[in-house]
N, CA and C of each residue as an Amber inpcrd file, in Angstrom:
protein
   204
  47.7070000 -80.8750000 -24.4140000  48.6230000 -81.2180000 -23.3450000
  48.4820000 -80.1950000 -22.2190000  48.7690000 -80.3890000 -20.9930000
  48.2720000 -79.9060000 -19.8660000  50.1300000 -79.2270000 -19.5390000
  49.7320000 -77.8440000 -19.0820000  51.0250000 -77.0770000 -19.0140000
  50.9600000 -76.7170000 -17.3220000  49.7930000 -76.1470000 -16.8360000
  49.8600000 -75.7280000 -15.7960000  48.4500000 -76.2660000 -14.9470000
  48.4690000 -76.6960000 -13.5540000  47.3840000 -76.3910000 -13.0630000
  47.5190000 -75.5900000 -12.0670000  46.0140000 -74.6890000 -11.7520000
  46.0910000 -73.8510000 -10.6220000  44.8650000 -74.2910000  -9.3210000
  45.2250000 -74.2060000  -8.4060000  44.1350000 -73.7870000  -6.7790000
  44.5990000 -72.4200000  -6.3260000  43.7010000 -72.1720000  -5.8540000
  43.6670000 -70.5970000  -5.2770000  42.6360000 -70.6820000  -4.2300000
  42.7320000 -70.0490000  -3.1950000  42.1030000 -69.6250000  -2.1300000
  42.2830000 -68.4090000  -1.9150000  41.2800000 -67.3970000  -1.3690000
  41.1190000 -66.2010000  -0.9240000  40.5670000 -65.9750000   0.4250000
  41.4320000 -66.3720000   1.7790000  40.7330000 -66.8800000   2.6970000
  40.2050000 -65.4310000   3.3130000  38.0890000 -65.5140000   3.5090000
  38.0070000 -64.5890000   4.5740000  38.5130000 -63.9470000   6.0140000
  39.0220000 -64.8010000   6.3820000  39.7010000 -64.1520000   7.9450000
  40.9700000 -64.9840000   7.4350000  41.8690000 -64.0390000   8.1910000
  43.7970000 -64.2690000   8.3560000  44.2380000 -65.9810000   9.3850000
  44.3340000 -66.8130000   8.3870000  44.8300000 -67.8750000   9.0590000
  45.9670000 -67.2080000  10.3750000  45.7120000 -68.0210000  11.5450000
  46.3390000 -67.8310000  12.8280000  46.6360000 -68.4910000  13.8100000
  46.5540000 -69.9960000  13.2010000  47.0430000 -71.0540000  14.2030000
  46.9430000 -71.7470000  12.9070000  48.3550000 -72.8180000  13.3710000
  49.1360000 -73.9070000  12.2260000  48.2610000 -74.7790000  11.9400000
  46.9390000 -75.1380000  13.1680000  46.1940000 -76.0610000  12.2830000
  44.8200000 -75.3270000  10.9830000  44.9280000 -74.5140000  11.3370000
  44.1040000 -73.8130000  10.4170000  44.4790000 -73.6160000   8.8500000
  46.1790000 -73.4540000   8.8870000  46.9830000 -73.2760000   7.3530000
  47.1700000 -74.6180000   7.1230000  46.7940000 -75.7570000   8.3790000
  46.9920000 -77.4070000   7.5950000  45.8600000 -77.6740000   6.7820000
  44.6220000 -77.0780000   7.3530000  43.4580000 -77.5260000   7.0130000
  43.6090000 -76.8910000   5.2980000  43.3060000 -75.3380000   5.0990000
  43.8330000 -75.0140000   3.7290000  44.7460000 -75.6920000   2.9930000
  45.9650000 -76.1740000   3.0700000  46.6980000 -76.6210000   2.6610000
  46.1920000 -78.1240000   1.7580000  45.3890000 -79.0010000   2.8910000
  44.8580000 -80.1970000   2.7440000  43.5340000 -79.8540000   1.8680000
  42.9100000 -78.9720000   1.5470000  41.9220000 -78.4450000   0.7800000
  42.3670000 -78.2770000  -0.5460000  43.3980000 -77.6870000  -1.0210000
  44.1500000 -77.3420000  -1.9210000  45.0220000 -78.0630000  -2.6430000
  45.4920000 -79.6550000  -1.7920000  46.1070000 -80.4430000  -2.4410000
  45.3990000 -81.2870000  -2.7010000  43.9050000 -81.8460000  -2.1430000
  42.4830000 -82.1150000  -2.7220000  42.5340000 -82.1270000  -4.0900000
  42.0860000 -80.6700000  -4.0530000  41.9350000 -79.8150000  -5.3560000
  42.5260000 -80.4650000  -6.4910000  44.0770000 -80.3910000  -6.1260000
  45.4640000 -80.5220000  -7.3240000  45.1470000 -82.0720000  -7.7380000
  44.7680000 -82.8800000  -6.6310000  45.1770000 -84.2390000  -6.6820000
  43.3680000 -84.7460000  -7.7560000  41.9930000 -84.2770000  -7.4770000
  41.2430000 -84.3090000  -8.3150000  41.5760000 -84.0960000  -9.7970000
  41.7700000 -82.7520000 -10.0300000  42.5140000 -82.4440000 -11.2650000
  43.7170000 -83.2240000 -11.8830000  44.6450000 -83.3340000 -11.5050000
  45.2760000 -84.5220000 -11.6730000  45.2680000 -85.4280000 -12.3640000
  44.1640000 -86.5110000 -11.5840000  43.6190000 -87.9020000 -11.7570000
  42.4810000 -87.3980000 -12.6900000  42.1050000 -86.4700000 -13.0600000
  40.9030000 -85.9300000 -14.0030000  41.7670000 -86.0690000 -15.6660000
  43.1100000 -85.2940000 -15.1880000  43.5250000 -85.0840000 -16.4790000
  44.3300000 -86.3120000 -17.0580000  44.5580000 -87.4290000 -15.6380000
  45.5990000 -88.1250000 -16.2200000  44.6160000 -89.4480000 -16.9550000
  43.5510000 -89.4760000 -17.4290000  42.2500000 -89.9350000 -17.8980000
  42.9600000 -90.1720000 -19.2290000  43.0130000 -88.8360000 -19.6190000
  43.6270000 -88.6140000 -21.5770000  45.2800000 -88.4700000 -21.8120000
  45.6120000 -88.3010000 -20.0970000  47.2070000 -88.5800000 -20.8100000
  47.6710000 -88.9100000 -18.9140000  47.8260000 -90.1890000 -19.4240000
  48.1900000 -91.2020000 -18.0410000  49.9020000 -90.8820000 -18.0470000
  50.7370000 -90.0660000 -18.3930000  51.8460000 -90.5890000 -18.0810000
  52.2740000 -88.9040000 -17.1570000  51.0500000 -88.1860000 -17.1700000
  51.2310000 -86.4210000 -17.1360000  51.8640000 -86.8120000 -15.1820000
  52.8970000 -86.0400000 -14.8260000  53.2480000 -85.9880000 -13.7570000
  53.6020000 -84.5330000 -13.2400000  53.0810000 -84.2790000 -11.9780000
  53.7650000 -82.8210000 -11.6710000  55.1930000 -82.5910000 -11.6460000
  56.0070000 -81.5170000 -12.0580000  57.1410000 -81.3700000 -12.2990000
  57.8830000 -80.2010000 -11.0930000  56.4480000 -79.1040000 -10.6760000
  57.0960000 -78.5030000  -9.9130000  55.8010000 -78.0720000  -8.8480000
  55.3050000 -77.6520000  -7.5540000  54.3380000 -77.4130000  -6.7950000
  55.1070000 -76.0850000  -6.0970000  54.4200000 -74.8100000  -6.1950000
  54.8590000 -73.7110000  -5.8080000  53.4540000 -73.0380000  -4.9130000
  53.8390000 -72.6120000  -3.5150000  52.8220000 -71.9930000  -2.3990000
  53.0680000 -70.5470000  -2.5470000  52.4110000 -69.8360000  -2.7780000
  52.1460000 -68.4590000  -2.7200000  51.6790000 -67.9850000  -1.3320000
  52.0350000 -66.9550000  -0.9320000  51.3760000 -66.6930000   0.6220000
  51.6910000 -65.2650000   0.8760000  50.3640000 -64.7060000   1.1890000
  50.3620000 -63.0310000   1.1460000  49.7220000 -62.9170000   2.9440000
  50.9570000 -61.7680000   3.3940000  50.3430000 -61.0620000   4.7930000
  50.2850000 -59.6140000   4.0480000  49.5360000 -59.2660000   4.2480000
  49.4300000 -57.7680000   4.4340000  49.9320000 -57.2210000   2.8950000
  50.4800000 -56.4240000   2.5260000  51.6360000 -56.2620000   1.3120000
  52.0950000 -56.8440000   0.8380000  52.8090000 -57.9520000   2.1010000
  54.0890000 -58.6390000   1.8840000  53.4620000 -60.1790000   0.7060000
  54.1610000 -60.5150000  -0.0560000  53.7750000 -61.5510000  -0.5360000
  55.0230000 -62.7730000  -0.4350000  54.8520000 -63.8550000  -0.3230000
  56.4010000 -64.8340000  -0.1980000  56.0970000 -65.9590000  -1.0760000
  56.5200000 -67.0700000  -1.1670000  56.3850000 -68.4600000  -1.9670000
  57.2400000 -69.4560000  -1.5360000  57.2160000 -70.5280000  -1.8060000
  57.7560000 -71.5370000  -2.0780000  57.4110000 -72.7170000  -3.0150000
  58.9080000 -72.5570000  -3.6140000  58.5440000 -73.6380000  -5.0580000
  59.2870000 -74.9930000  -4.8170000  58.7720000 -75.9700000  -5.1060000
  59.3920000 -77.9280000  -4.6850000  59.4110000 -78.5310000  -6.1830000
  60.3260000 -78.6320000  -6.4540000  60.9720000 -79.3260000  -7.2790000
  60.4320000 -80.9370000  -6.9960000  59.4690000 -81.7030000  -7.7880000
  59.5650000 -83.0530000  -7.4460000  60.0440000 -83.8100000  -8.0980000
């Protein structure tokens, strides 16, 4: 049974205009949505329960977690 999936990016240069963190964003939910439909192969009823964004400047690190 499938507990967690992960995407990760380590972007070389500092996203700095909003369409640039859309483009990542849309890369990454790619990702989730392949995996997904990969896993829901052997168990069709598997649904995401929660989608959480991690996001690091400098030190600082922040998140946001969505309840679906």
């Amino acid at each position: 049974m499938t507990k967690s999936m992960l995407a990760s990016k380590n972007l070389p240069q500092p996203i700095t205009r909003a369409s640039e963190g859309q483009h990542w964003i849309r890369v990454l939910a790619a990702e989730l949505a392949l995996r997904l439909n990969t896993a829901r192969e052997s168990e069709p009823t598997l649904w995401p329960k929660t989608i959480v964004l991690h996001a690091r400047q400098g030190m600082r690190t922040s998140f946001r977690r969505c309840v679906m």
